[in-house]
C-alpha positions in Angstrom: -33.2 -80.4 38.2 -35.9 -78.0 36.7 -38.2 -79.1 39.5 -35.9 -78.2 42.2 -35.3 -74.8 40.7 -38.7 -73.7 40.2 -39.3 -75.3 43.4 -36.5 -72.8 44.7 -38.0 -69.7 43.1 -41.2 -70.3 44.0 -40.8 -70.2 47.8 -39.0 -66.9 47.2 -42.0 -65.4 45.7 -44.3 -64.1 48.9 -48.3 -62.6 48.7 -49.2 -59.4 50.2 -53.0 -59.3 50.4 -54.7 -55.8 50.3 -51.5 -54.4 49.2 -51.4 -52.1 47.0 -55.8 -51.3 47.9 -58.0 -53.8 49.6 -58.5 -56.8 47.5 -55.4 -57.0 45.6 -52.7 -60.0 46.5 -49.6 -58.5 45.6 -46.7 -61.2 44.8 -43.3 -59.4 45.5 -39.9 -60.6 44.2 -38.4 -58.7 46.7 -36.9 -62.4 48.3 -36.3 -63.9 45.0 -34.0 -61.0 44.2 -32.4 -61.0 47.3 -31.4 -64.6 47.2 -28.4 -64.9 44.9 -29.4 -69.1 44.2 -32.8 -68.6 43.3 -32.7 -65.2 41.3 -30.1 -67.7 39.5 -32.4 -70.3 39.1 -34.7 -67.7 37.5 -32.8 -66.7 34.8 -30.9 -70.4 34.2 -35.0 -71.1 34.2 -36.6 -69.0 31.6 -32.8 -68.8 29.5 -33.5 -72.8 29.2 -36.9 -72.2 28.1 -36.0 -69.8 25.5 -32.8 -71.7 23.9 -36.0 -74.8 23.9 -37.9 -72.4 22.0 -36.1 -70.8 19.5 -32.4 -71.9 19.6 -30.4 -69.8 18.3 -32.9 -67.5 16.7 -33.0 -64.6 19.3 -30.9 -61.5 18.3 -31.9 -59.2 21.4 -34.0 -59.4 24.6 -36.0 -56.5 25.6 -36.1 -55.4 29.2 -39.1 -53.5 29.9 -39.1 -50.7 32.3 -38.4 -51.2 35.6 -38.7 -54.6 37.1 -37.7 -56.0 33.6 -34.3 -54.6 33.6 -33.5 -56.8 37.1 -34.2 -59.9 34.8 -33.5 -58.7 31.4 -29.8 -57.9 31.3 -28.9 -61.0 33.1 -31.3 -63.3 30.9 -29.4 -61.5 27.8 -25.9 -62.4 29.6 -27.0 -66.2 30.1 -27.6 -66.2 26.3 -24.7 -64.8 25.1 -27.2 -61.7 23.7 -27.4 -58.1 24.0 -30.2 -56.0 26.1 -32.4 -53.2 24.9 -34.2 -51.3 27.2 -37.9 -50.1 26.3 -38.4 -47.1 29.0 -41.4 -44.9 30.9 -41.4 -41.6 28.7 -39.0 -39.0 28.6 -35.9 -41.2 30.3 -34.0 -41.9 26.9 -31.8 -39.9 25.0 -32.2 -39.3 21.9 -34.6 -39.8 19.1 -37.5 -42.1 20.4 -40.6 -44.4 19.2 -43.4 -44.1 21.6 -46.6 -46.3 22.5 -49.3 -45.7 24.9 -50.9 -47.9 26.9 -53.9 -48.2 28.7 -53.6 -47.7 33.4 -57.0 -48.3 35.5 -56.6 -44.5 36.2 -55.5 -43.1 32.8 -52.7 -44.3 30.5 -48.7 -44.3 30.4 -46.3 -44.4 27.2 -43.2 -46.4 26.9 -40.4 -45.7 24.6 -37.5 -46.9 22.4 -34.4 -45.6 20.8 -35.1 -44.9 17.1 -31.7 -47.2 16.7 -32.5 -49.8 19.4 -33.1 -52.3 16.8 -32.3 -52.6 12.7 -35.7 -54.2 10.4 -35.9 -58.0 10.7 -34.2 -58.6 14.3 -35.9 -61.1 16.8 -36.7 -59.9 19.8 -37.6 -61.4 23.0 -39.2 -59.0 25.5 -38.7 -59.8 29.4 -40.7 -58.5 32.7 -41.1 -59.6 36.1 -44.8 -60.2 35.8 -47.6 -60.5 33.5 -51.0 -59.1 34.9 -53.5 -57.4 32.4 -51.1 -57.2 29.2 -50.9 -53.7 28.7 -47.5 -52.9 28.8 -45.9 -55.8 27.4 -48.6 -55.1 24.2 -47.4 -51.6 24.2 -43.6 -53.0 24.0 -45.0 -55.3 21.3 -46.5 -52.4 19.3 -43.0 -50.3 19.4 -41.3 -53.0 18.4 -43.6 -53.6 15.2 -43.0 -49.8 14.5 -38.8 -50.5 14.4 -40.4 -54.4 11.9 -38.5 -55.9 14.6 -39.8 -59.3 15.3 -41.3 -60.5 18.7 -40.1 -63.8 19.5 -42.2 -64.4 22.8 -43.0 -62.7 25.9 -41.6 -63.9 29.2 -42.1 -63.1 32.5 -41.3 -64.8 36.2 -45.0 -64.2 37.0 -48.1 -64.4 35.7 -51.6 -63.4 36.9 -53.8 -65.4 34.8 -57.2 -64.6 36.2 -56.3 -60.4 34.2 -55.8 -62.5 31.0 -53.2 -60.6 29.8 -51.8 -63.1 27.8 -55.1 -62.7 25.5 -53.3 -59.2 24.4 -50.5 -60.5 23.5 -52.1 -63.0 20.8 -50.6 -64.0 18.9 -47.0 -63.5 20.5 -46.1 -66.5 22.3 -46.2 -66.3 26.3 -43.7 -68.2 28.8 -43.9 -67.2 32.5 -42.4 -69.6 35.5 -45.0 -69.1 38.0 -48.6 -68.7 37.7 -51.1 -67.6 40.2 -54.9 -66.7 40.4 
């Protein structure tokens, strides 16, 4: 059964080459999300892997801005678990944490609530993909700043030749698909 849904979300992922400059393959979700069985199959997927891996030990999943919100709220409804959002700066109300993180042309900072999370909560944070690590180690480090705990990382993609998962270490790092 896992087979054939993988198998299923897999053939909704497509590759873009030279998009967005020459030489990058972009993998787009963009058929994944429009197909209501396999975006299904996505979150039944990586909801699976993470009552595998920790039971019932997750308090809260962590949708990371933007992509991460398409698969984080639904993961979080799968589990029977609440959603936090961790957001671009300057779109949440209220008293925020902040961490920057490092873009080939400069950096970017993500932010949480100040009352997102209480000391002690486990946390697992969720994007669409994993390239270079940057962001989802920048939602790592905001959650350390609220002691929350980080369970694992998951995402539906992962680029493994970028190595982000090295800046995650030594968070835990799940994705479905993996590509070059």
């Amino acid at each position: 059964m896992a087979d054939a849904e993988l198998e299923l979300v897999a053939r909704r992922v497509r590759a873009f080459p030279d998009f967005p400059v020459p030489g990058v393959l972009f993998r787009d979700i963009s058929p994944l999300l429009k197909d209501p069985d396999s975006f299904r199959a996505s979150i039944r997927l990586l909801a699976r892997h993470l009552k595998e891996t920790h039971g019932g030990g997750i308090d809260y999943i962590a949708g990371l801005d933007s992509r991460g919100f398409l698969f984080g709220p639904s993961l979080a409804q799968e589990l029977g678990l609440g959603c936090v959002l961790i957001r671009k700066r300057g779109k949440l109300p209220g008293p925020t944490l902040s961490a920057s993180y490092a873009l080939e042309y400069g950096k970017a900072e993500l932010e949480i609530q100040k009352d997102a999370l209480e000391p002690g909560q486990k946390v697992v944070i969720v994007d669409d993909l994993l390239a270079t690590g940057g962001t989802m180690r920048a939602a790592c480090e905001l959650l350390g700043q609220l002691r929350a705990e980080v369970l694992e990382c998951v995402s539906l993609v992962e680029l493994t030749t970028l190595r982000g998962r090295d800046k995650l270490q030594p968070v835990p790092v799940f994705s479905l698909l993996q590509y070059d």
